[in-house]
C-alpha positions as CSV (number, residue, x, y, z in Angstrom):
1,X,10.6,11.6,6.3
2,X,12.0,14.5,4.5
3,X,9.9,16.6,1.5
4,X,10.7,15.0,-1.3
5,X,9.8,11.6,-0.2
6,X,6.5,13.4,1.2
7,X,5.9,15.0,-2.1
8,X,6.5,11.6,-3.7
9,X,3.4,9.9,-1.6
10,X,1.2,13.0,-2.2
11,X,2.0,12.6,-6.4
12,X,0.7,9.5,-6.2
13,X,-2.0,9.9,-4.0
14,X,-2.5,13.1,-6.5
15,X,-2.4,10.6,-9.4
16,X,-4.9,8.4,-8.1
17,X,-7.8,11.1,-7.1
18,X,-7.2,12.2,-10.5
19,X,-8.3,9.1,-12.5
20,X,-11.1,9.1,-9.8
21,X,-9.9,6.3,-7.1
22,X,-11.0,7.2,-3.2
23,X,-8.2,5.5,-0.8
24,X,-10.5,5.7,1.8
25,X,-12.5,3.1,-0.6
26,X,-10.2,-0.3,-1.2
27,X,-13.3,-1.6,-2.9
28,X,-12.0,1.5,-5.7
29,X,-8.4,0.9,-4.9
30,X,-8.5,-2.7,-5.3
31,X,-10.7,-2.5,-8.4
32,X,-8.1,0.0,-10.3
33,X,-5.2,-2.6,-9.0
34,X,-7.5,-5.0,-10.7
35,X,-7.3,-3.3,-13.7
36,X,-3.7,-2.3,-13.8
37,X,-2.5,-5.8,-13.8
38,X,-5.1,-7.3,-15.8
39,X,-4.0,-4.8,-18.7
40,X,-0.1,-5.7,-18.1
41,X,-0.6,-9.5,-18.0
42,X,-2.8,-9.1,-21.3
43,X,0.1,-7.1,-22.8
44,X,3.0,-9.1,-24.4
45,X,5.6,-10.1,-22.2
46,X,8.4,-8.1,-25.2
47,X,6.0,-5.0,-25.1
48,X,5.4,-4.7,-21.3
49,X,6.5,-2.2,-19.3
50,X,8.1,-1.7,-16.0
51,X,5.0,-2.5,-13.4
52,X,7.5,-0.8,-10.5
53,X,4.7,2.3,-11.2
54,X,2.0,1.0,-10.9
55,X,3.0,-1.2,-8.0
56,X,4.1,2.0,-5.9
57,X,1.1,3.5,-6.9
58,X,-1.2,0.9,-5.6
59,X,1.1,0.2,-2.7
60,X,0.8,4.2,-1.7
61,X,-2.7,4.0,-2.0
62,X,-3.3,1.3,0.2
63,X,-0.5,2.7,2.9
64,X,-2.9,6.0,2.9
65,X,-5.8,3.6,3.3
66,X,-4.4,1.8,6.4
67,X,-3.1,4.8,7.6
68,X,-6.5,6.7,7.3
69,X,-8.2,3.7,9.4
70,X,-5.3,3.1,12.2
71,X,-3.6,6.1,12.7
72,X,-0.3,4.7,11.2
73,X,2.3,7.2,9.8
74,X,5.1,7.0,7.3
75,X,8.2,6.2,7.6
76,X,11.7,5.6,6.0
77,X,13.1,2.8,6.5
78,X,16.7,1.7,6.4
79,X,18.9,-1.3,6.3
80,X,22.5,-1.9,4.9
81,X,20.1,-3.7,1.6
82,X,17.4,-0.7,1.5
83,X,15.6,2.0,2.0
84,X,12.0,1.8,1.7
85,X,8.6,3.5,2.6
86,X,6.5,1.9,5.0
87,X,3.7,2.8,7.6
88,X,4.5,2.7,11.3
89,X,3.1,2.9,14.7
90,X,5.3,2.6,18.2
91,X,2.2,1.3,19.7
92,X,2.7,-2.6,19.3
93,X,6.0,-1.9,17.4
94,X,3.7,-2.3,14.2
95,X,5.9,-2.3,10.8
96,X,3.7,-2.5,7.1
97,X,5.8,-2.4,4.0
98,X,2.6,-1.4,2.1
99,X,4.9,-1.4,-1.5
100,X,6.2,-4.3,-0.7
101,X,2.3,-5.9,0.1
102,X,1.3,-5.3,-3.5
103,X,4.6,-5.9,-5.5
104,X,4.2,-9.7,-3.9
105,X,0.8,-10.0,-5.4
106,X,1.7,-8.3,-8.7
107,X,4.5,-11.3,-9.0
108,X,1.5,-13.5,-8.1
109,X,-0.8,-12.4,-10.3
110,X,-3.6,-11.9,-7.5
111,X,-6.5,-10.4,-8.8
112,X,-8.8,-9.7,-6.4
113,X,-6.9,-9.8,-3.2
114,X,-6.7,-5.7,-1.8
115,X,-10.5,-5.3,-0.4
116,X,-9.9,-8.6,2.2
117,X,-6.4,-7.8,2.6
118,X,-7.1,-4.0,3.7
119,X,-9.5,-5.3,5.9
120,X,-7.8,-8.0,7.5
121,X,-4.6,-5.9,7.9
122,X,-7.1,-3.4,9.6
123,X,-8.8,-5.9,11.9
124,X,-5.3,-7.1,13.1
125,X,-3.6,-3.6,13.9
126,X,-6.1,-2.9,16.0
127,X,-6.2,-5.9,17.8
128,X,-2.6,-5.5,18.2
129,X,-2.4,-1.9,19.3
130,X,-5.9,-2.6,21.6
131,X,-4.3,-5.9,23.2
132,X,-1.1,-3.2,24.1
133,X,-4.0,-0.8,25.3
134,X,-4.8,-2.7,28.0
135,X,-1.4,-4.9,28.8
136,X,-2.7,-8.1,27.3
């Protein structure tokens, strides 16, 4: 990763502190996700705006959650399509497109979904990453 694209996590990590949400929290990050998207589903579909923010701020948020809990870092990530943020760890080959976790549940419409998700995403890293631990 190179400094701009570190200064873009830390803006919105910045952002987020700012109107009071802990990432170390997803109970907070999930509720301001909540919150988010219930505003820009109540909002006319001809006066809505671009949720790409939003979702990149969420998505950020929760990469800096998982990250703070597993010891993932970030990453670029290319192929000839893209180039996107994500959260790696050579340990188990692990791969999260954090962004990409939360802009498929924005399309959805899932309210409700980061707390469990976080958690589960948690519980399964380090299964994976302890199951390499020990060769198993």
């Amino acid at each position: 990763m190179n400094d701009v694209e570190r200064g873009w996590i830390t803006e919105h990590l910045d952002h987020l502190l700012a109107v009071g949400v802990d990432v170390r929290d997803a109970e907070q990050l999930g509720a301001h996700y909540d919150t988010l998207l219930a505003r820009w589903l109540g909002t006319p579909d001809r006066l809505r705006r671009d949720p790409n923010p939003d979702v990149n701020l969420i998505g950020l948020g929760l990469g800096a959650h998982l990250a703070g809990r597993t010891g993932l870092e970030w990453a670029v990530v290319s192929d000839e399509a893209s180039t996107e943020i994500a959260l790696y760890a050579s340990l188990g080959d692990i791969m999260i497109y954090p962004t990409n976790a939360v802009a498929k549940r924005w399309v959805g419409h899932e309210i409700g979904f980061l707390p469990d998700f976080a958690e589960a995403t948690v519980q399964t890293i380090t299964h994976i990453q302890a199951a390499h631990r020990t060769g198993s």
